[in-house]
N, C-alpha and C positions, 0 to 999 in steps of 0.2 A: 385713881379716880379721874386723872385726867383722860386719857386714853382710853376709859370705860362709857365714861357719862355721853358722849356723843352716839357712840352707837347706839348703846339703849335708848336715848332719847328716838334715834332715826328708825329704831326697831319698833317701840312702842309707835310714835307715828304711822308708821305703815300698815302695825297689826287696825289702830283704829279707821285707816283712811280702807281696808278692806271691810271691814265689817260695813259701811256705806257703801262701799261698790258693790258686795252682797245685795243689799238692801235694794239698792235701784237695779239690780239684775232682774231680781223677782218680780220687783212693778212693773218694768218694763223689758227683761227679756232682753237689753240689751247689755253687749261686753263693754269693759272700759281698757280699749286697749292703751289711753294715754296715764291712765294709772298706770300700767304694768311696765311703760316704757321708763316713768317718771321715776318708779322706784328701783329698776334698773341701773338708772343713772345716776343715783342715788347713792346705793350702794357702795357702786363700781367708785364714784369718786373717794368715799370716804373711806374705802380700802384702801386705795392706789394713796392717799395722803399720810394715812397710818402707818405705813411701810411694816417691819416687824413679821415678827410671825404671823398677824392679821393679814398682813399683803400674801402670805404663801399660802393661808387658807384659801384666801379669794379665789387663786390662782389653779389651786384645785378644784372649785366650780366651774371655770373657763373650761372645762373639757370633758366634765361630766355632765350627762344628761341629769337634769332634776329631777323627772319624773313626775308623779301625781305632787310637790310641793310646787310646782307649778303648771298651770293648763295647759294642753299641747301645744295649742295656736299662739303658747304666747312664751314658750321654751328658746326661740331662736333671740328674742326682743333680750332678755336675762341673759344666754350665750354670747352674743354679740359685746353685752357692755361689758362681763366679766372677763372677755377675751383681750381690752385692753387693757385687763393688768398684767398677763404675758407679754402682750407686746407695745405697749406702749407706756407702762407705768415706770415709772424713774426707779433707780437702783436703792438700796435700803441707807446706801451712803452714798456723798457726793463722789464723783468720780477722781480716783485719785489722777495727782500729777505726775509727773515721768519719775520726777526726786523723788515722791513718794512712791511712788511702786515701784522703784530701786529699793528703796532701804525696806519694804516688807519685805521683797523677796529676797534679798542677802539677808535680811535676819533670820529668814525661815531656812533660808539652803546655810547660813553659817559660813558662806566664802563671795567672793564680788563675783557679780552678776559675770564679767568674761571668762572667767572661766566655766564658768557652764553652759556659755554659748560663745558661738562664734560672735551672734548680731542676734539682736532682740527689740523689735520696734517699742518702743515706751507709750505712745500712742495708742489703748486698747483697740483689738478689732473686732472686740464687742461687751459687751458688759448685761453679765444676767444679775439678777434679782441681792446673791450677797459676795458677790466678785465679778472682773474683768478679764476678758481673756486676752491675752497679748499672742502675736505670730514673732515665730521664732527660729535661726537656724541653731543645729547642733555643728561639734567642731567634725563631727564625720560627713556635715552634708545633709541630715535631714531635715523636714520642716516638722516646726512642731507645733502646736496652740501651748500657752501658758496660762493656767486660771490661776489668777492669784486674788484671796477672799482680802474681801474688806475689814479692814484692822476695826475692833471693836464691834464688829456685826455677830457673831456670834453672842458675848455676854448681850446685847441687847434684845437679842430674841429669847435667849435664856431666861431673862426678867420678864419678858410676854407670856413665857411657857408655866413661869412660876405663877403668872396671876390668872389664875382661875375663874377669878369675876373675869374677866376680859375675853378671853376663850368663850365661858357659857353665852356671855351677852351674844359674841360674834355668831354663834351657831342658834343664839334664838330669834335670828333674821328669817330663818327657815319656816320660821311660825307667822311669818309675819306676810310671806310672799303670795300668798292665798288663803284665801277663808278653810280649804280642805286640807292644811298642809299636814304631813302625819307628822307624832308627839316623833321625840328624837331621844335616843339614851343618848345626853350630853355631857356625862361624868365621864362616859367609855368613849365618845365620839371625840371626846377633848383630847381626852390619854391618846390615842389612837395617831391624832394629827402632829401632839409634841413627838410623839415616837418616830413620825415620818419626818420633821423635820429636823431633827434634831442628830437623825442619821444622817441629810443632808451638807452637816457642816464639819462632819471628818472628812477630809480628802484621802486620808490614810485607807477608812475602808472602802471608798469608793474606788482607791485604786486596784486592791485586792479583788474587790468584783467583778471591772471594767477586765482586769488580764485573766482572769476568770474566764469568761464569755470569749476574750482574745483569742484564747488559745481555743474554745470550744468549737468556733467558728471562723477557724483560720483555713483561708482560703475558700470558702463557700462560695458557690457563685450569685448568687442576688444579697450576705447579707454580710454586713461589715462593720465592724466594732475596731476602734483604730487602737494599737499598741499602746500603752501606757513606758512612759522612763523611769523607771522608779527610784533610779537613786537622783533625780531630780524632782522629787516630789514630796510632798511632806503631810502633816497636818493641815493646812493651810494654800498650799501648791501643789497642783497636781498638770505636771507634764506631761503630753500624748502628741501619739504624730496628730500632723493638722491635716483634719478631712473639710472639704468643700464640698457644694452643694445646693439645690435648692431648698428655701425654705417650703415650712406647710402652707405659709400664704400663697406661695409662688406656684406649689404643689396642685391645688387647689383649683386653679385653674389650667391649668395639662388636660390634653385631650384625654378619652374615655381610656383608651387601649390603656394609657400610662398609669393611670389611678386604678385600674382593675390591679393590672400588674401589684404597681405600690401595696393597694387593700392585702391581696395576699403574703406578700413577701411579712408585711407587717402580723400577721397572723400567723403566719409561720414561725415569723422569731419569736413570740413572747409563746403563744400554747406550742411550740415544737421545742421550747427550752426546758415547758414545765412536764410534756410527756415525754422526751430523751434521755431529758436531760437532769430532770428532778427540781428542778429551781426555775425560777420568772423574775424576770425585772418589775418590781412592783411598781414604777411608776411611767406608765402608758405617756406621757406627757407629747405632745406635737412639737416643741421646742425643741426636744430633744434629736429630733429624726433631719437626717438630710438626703432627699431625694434623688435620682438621677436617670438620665435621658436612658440608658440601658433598662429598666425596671428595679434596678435594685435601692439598697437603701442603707445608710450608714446610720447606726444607732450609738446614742451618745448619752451620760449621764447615768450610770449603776448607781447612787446612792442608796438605794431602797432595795434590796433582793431578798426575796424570799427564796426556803430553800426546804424541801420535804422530802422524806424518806421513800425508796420505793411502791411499799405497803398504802403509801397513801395515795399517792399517782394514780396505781392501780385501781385502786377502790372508786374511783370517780369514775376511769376509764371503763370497769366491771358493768356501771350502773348504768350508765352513758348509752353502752353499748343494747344494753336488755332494753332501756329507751328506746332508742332509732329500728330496733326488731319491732317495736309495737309491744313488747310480753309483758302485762301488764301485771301479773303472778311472780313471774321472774323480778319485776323491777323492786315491786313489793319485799321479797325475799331477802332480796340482797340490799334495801333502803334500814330494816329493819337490823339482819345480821353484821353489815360493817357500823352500827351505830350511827344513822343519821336520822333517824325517826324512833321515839317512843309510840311503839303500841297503841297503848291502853288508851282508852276512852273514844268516843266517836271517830277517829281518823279512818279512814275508808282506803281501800286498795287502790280505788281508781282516781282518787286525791293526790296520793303521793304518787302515782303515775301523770299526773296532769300538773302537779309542781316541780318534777323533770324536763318534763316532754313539749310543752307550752311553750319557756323563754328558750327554746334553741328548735324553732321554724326554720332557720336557717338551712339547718340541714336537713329536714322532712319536708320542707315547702314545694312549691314549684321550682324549678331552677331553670337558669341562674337566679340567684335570689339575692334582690338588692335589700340589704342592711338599712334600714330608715331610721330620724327620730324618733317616729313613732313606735318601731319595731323595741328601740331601745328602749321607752317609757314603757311598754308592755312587760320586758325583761326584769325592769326594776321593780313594776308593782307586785307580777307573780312571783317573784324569787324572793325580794330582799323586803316588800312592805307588811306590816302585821294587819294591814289594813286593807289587803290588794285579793284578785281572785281565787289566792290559794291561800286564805287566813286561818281553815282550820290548820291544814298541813303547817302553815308555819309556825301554830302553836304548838305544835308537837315535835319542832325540829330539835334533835341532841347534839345535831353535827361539831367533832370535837373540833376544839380550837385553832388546831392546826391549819385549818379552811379557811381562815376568818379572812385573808390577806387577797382569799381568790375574788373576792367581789369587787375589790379595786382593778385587779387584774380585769375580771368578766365586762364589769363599767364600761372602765376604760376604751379598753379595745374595741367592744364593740359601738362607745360613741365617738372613736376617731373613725371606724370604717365607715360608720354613717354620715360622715362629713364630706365622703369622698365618693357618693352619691352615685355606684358602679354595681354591675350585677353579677357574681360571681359564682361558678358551680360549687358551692361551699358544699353538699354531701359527698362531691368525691374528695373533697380536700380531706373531708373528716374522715372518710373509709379506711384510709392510706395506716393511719395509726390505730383506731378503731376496730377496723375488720381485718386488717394488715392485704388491704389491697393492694393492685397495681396502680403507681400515680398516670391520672390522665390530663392531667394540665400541664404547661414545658415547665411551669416553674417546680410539679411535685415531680419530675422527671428529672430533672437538672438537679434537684438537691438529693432525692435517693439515689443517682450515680456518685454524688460527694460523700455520701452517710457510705456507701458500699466502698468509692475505693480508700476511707479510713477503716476498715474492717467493722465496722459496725455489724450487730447481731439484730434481726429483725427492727431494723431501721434507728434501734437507740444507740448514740456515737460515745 
């Protein structure tokens, strides 16, 4: 009750303080943008205070676009404050001391910390959300990063994921953010986020993942996922060589050429894993990424992977593709036969061709085509709101479950490209796998002589 009653309180507040900016919209037609900044603020503090699995909800607002639960003009106002619980919100524990992150990690590794290093600064050199990373040499010479998770931060988030009042309140702030905000399945939206976090706090599988991708993408040239140690790493620890780099802030401001670059390389790894490769990193996160003067980009953090069978890949690639032809009979055919539409009743052919074909401009638009917020609010209402331009088609969608992880993936990605405010030939990027063209950008040139000389078979490694 402790931990529930403020938010509901701060939620309730906001739902009533909108229904009055409603009100004085319509008498007078004018916006309040100092509501929207206020409850921004709002928010954002009383997340960033609550730590817990509330802080890692937040945190996944920080990089997603809202969409129609909140107004275009007033999307970056809610981004900005929710972006400092990535980067400026304190650790879910105080930060341990040299003594104590000694005895966590010999108690997890089972032997004193020298022998598994040569030298290990005790000093974190940085500290995310439910652990600290420490730099590290091995006795062979290598550098390493050490995450070592905060003692008792898992069972505490455990007891957030069990209280259900607590979770629903948190997700019915979304009701509260504008008068139009759409209804939310928050029984499945709950489930949905313990499951995401809750794979965050095995190090074990995220090692598995992380050498995963290692191996997938060893030696590429723009994309780099650092080695994982694994007999230094545990439940709780997980050892990798240590990558440097700029952050997304620092990113952010980089000339065009670099961010174009970046835009792509980033698209390439997460949909060139999921069409190659079968699998995607479900969590797009900007925290995770570190930049570099070259174009390329070191990717960090597998906790969350999604992983799908051939048959399915294809089937999106199938539909995808009858999209970008225009064929609006063919798109129908094949929406219908791989099971992603029910028939029956008023759904119309050129519906479920306007619920494909609409959220990815991208690659039909004019080119190069810069990726906007607004591009991305448009993506969210036609594809994923029951309430958005394509409402019949979304009542009639079957698509099996298997999918359901791609919209984190789809979000995601396309609202970190939007941040990075660049204009990209994205239809020949798409052709490349799509229509199995020639790549014509250095970066799709550079990585299908990588995919050819690992013998790769039309371009899957």
């Amino acid at each position: 009750m402790r931990r529930t009653a403020p938010l509901a309180a701060l939620t309730a507040r906001t739902a009533g303080e909108a229904v009055v900016v409603g009100l004085r919209k319509k008498l007078t037609g004018a916006e309040s943008t100092e509501f929207q900044v206020r409850t921004a603020e709002r928010y954002a503090e009383l997340l960033g205070s609550s730590k817990g699995a509330l802080m890692k909800a937040g945190q996944m607002l920080s990089f997603v676009s809202l969409g129609s639960a909140v107004d275009g003009e007033f999307q970056a106002i809610f981004q900005g404050a929710m972006t400092r619980l990535r980067n400026d919100a304190p650790p879910m524990a105080p930060p341990m001391a040299p003594e104590l992150a000694r005895e966590v990690l010999e108690r997890e590794l089972g032997r004193p910390a020298e022998e598994a290093f040569a030298e290990i600064d005790w000093e974190p050199l940085a500290a995310a959300s439910i652990g600290q990373v420490h730099a590290a040499r091995l006795h062979d010479g290598r550098a390493v990063a050490v995450k070592v998770q905060y003692p008792g931060v898992g069972d505490a988030i455990e007891a957030d994921l069990k209280n259900t009042q607590l979770l629903g309140t948190f997700l019915g702030l979304m009701r509260g953010l504008s008068p139009r905000s759409p209804k939310l399945d928050i029984e499945g939206v709950s489930e949905e986020i313990g499951i995401r976090i809750r794979e965050e706090l095995d190090y074990r599988a995220e090692a598995a993942n992380q050498t995963e991708f290692a191996e997938i993408y060893a030696g590429h040239p723009f994309i780099h996922v650092p080695a994982v140690v694994p007999e230094i790493s545990t439940a709780r620890v997980l050892t990798q060589e240590l990558a440097r780099g700029m952050s997304w802030s620092e990113a952010l401001d980089a000339g065009d050429d670099l961010r174009a670059d970046w835009a792509e390389a980033i698209y390439r790894f997460f949909y060139g894993s999921f069409v190659y490769n079968h699998l995607f990193n479900a969590d797009p996160h900007p925290g995770n990424f570190l930049f570099h003067e070259d174009g390329s980009v070191t990717f960090l953090d597998f906790g969350c992977v999604k992983r799908l069978v051939p048959e399915e890949v294809e089937s999106i690639d199938l539909v995808l593709r009858e999209t970008l032809r225009g064929n609006v009979e063919e798109t129908w055919r094949l929406s219908i036969e791989l099971d992603f539409f029910d028939p029956s009743g008023s759904l119309t052919h050129e519906e479920v061709f306007a619920y494909w074909r609409e959220p990815v401009e991208l690659y039909w638009g004019e080119q190069p085509f810069t990726v906007t917020p607004d591009y991305v609010a448009r993506l969210i209402e036609t594809r994923y709101l029951p309430t958005g331009p394509s409402a019949n088609a979304f009542h009639h969608i079957t698509m099996p479950p298997a999918y359901t992880t791609l919209s984190r993936l789809d979000i995601g990605v396309m609202s970190l490209i939007s941040r990075l405010r660049v204009a990209v030939p994205w239809a020949v990027v798409v052709a490349e796998s799509i229509e199995g063209a020639d790549p014509v950008t250095p970066m799709g040139k550079a990585d299908r002589a990588w995919r050819e000389g690992r013998g790769a078979v039309d371009g899957r490694a």
